[in-house]
N, C-alpha and C positions, 0 to 999 in steps of 0.2 A: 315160643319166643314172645308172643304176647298179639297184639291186634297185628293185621295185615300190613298196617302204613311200617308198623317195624322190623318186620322182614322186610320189605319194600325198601325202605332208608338203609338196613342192613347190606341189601343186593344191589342197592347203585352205587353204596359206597365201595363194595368190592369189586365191582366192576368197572369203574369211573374215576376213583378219586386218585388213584397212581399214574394212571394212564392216560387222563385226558381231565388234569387237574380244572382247568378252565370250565370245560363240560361242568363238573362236579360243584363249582361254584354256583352256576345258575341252576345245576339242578336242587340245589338245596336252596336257594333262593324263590325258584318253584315250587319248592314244596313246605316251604312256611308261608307263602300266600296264600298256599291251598289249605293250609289249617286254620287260615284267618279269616276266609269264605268257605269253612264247612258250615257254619249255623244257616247257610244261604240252602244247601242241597240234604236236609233232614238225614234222613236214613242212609244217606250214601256218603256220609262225612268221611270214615275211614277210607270207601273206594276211591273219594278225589284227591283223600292223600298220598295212599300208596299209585293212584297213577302218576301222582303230580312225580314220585318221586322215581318213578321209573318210565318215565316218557320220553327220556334221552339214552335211555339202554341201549341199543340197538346203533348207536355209535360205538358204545364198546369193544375192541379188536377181536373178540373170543366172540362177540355174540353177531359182528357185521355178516352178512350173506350177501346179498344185491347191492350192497350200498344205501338203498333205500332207509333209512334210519327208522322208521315208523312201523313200516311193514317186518326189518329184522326183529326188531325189540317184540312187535307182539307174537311174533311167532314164536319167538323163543321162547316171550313169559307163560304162552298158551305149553308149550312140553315143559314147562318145569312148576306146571299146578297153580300160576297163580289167578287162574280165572280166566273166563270167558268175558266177560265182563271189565276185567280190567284190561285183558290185551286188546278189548275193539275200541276203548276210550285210549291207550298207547297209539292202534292202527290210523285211527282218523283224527289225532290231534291237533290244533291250529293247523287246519284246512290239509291235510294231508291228501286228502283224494285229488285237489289239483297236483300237487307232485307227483303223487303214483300215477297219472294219467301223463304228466311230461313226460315218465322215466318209464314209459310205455306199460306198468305193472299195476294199472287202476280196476283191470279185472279180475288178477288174482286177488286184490286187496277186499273187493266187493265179493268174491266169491268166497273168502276165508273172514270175512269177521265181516259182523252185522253192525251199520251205520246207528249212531243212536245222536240226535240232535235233543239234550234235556238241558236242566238246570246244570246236572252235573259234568256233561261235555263242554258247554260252554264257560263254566268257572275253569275248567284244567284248562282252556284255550286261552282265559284273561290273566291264570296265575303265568303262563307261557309268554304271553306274547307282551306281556306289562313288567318281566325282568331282563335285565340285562343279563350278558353273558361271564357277568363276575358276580353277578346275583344280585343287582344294583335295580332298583327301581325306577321303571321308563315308561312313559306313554305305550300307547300305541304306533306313534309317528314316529318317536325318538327309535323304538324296537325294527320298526319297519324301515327306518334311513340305518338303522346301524347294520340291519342284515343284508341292505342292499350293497353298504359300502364293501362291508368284510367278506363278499362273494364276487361283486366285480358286477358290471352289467350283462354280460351276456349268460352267465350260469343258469343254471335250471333251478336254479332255487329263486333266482331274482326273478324268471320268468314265471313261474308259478304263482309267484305273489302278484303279479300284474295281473291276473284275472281271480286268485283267492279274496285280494282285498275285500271288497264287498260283504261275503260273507265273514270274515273274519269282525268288518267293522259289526257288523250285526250281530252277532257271537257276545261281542266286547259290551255292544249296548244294551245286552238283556242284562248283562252280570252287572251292569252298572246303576242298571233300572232296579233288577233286584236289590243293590247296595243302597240305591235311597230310602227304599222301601222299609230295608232292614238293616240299617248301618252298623260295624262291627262293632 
């Protein structure tokens, strides 16, 4: 089928774009970000795109298990060959290990895929958390008051990010640091 990111787009389109049309907007919006900050991560250009573009899989109805979105999706991509490497950048996307720890599942997620903090985890975390959920280009504040509002205060998604922030903002600032350095 040709580089990875095209099976990658191929398999979120099949799994996303009928069923969770919304979903499929911003994944595709995530995943032209991630093409626009590959010159940022050299040799991993292809892997930030096909993660970019399956980083929401695991919402998909065929592929949910726990609920957990992060942790189904890499588990899945891990039994259907797409890499080691790509399902631990899936598993620990925009700060996933604070959710898996709310949703009591942060030591299966440590014990099945290896943490990797690089250039190219934290571009998939800024093509993430800098698009909207129609694929729409958003700060980080704009991203983070929209996912507060569309979950409600008390959810575990909202609570999660009241202690992710931090790292997330740090995540955001090296992609940005890198972006002065090397503008697209």
């Amino acid at each position: 089928m040709g580089p990875p990111s095209q099976l990658a787009a191929a398999t979120a389109r099949r799994h996303l774009r009928a069923v969770l049309p919304r979903r499929w907007l911003h994944v595709r919006g995530v995943a032209a970000k991630a093409k626009q900050l590959a010159h940022l991560v050299g040799g991993d250009a292809e892997l930030l795109t096909a993660a970019a573009w399956l980083h929401d899989i695991g919402y998909a109805p065929d592929v949910a298990d726990t609920g957990f979105h992060a942790l189904d999706g890499a588990r899945w991509l891990q039994r259907h060959g797409f890499g080691d490497r790509v399902a631990a950048l899936v598993a620990y996307h925009s700060c996933a290990v604070y959710e898996a720890d709310e949703r009591g599942l942060g030591q299966a997620l440590a014990n099945e895929f290896p943490r990797e903090e690089t250039a190219t985890s934290d571009a998939l975390w800024y093509a993430d958390m800098t698009t909207g959920p129609d694929g729409q280009n958003l700060t980080v504040d704009e991203r983070l008051a929209e996912i507060r509002q569309r979950y409600g205060p008390d959810d575990v998604v909202t609570r999660f990010w009241q202690k992710a922030e931090p790292m997330l903002r740090d995540a955001i600032g090296r992609t940005q640091h890198r972006l002065s350095a090397q503008p697209m």
